[in-house]
C-alpha positions as CSV (number, residue, x, y, z in Angstrom):
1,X,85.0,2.3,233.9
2,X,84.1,5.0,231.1
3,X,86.1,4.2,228.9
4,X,84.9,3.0,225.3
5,X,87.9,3.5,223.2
6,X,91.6,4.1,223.8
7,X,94.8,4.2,221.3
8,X,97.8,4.7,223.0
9,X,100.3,4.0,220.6
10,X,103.3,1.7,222.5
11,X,106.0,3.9,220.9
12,X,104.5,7.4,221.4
13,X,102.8,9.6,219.2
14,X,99.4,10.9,219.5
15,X,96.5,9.3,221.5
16,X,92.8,9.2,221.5
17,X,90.4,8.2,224.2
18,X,86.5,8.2,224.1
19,X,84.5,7.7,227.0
20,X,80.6,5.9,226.8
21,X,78.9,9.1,226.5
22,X,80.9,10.3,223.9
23,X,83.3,12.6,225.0
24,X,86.6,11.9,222.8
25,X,90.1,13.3,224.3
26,X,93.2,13.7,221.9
27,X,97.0,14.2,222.0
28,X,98.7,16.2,219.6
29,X,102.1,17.6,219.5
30,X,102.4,21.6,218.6
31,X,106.5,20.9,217.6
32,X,104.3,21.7,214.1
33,X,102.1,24.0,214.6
34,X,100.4,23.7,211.2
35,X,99.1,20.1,211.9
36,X,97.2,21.7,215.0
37,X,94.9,22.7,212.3
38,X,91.2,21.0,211.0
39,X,89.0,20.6,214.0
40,X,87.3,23.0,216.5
41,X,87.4,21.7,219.6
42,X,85.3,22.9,223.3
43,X,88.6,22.8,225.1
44,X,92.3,23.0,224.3
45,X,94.8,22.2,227.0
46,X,98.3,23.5,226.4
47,X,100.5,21.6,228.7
48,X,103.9,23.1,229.1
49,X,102.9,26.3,227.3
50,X,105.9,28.2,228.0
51,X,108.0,25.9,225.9
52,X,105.4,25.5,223.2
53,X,106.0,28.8,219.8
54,X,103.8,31.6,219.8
55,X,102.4,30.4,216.6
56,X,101.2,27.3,218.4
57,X,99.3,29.0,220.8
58,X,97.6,31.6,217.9
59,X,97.0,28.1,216.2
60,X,95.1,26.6,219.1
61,X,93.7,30.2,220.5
62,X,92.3,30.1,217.0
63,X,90.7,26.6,217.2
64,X,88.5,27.2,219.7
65,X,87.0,30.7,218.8
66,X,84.0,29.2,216.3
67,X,82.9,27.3,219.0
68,X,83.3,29.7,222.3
69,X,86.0,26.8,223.5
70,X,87.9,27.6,226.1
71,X,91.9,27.7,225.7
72,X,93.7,26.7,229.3
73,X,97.3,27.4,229.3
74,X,99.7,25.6,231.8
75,X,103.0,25.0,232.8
76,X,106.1,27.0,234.7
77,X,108.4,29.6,233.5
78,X,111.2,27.6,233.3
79,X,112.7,27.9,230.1
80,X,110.0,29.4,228.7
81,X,109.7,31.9,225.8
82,X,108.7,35.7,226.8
83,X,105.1,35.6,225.1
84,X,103.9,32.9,228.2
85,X,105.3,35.6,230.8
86,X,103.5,38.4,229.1
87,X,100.3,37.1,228.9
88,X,100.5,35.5,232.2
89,X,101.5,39.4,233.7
90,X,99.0,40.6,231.5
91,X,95.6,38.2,232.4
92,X,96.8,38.9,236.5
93,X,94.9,42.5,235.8
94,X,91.8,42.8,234.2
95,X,92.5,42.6,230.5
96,X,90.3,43.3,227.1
97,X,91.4,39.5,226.5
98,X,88.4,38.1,229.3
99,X,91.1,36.2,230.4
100,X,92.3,35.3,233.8
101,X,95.9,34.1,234.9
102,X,96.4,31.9,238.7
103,X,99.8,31.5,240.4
104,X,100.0,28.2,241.5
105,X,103.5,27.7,243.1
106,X,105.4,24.2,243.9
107,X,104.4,24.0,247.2
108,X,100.2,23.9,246.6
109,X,101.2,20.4,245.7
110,X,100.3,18.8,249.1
111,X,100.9,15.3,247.7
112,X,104.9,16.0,246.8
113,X,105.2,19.1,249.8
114,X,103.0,17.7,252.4
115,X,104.1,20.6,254.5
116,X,103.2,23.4,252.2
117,X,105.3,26.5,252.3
118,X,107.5,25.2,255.0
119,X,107.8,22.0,253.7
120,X,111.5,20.7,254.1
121,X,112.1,19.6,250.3
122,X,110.5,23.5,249.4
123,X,112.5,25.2,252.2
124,X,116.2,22.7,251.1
125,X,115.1,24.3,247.5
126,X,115.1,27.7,248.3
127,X,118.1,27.4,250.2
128,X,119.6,26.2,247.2
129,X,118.0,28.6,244.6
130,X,116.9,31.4,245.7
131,X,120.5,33.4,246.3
132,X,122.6,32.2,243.5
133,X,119.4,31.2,240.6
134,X,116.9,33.3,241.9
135,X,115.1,33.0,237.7
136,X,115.0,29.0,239.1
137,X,114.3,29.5,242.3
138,X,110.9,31.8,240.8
139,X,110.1,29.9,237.6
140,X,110.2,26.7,239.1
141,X,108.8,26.7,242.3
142,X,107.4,30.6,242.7
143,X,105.1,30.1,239.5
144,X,106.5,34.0,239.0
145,X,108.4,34.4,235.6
146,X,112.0,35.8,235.9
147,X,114.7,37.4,234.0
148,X,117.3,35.6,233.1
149,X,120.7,36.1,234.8
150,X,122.7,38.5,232.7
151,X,120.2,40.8,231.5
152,X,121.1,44.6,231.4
153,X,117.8,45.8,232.1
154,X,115.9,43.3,234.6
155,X,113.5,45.7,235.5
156,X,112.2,46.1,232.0
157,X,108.8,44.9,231.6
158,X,107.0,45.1,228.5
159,X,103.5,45.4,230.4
160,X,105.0,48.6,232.3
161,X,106.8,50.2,229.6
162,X,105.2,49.6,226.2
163,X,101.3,50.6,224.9
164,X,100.1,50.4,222.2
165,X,99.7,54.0,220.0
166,X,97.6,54.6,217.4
167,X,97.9,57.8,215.2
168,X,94.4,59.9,214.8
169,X,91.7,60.8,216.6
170,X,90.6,58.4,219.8
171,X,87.1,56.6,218.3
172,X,83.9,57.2,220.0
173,X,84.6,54.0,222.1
174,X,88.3,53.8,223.0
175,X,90.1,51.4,223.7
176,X,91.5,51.9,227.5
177,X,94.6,49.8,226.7
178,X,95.2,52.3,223.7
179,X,97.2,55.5,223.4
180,X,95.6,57.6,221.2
181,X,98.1,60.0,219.1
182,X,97.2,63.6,216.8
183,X,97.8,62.6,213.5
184,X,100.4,65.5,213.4
């Protein structure tokens, strides 16, 4: 019953709705990341984020920094390109970003797993996954990204085993997430 406005194209494509008091809610598609550009919105949703290019989420991080908006990432592992993963395993620890990452796995949903963990679709799943797919079994239920199958070194973890360096003397404020270097 808020509803003032609504354009839902039949065929697809973007969509706008604007409630009475104003608030106006958009669709846009960040296949081209360019045409994410123009406005500054209070709030961008990325929905599927892990499918979406690294340039689109830059694009949209971008949008909402004049205004103080708030950015909200979503969406599993599945399939998903390793930028997702890394911020995801880098907002689960305090981070100079401010930001702040949530597992939500498969079985939370209490409306499609009314029994939770040990809900008999979740439990048929895991039997099915977890052994032979155990990257399914993780990104798609867990919430947890996961290697691939086939990768030499599965332990390798970009958080873990890569800083960032910087050559000269460490400022009077470091940066804690920086490796300072001599020069020499």
């Amino acid at each position: 019953g808020n509803l003032a406005h609504i354009n839902m194209p039949p065929g697809g494509g973007p969509w706008k709705l604007i409630t009475r008091d104003g608030l106006e809610i958009k669709s846009q598609s960040a296949q081209n990341p360019e045409n994410l550009a123009g406005e500054s919105p209070d709030i961008v949703v990325i929905d599927e984020a892990g499918r979406c290019s690294y340039d689109a989420y830059l694009i949209c991080r971008s949008r909402v920094v004049p205004k103080g908006g708030r950015l909200i990432l979503c969406g599993t592992f599945e399939g998903a390109d390793s930028w997702y993963a890394h911020l995801y395993k880098r907002w689960m620890a305090p981070n100079h970003d401010g930001a702040q990452a949530y597992r939500l796995p498969a079985w939370v949903n209490r409306v499609y797993y009314p029994g939770g963990r040990q809900d008999p679709k979740i439990l048929d799943f895991e039997r099915e996954f977890a052994a032979s797919r155990p990257d399914v079994w993780k990104a798609r239920f867990v919430g947890e990204p996961a290697s691939p199958p086939g990768v030499v070194f599965s332990e390798f973890d970009p958080e873990i085993h890569v800083v960032n360096c910087v050559l000269g003397d460490a400022p009077a404020d470091p940066d804690p997430f920086t490796v300072y270097l001599p020069a020499d």
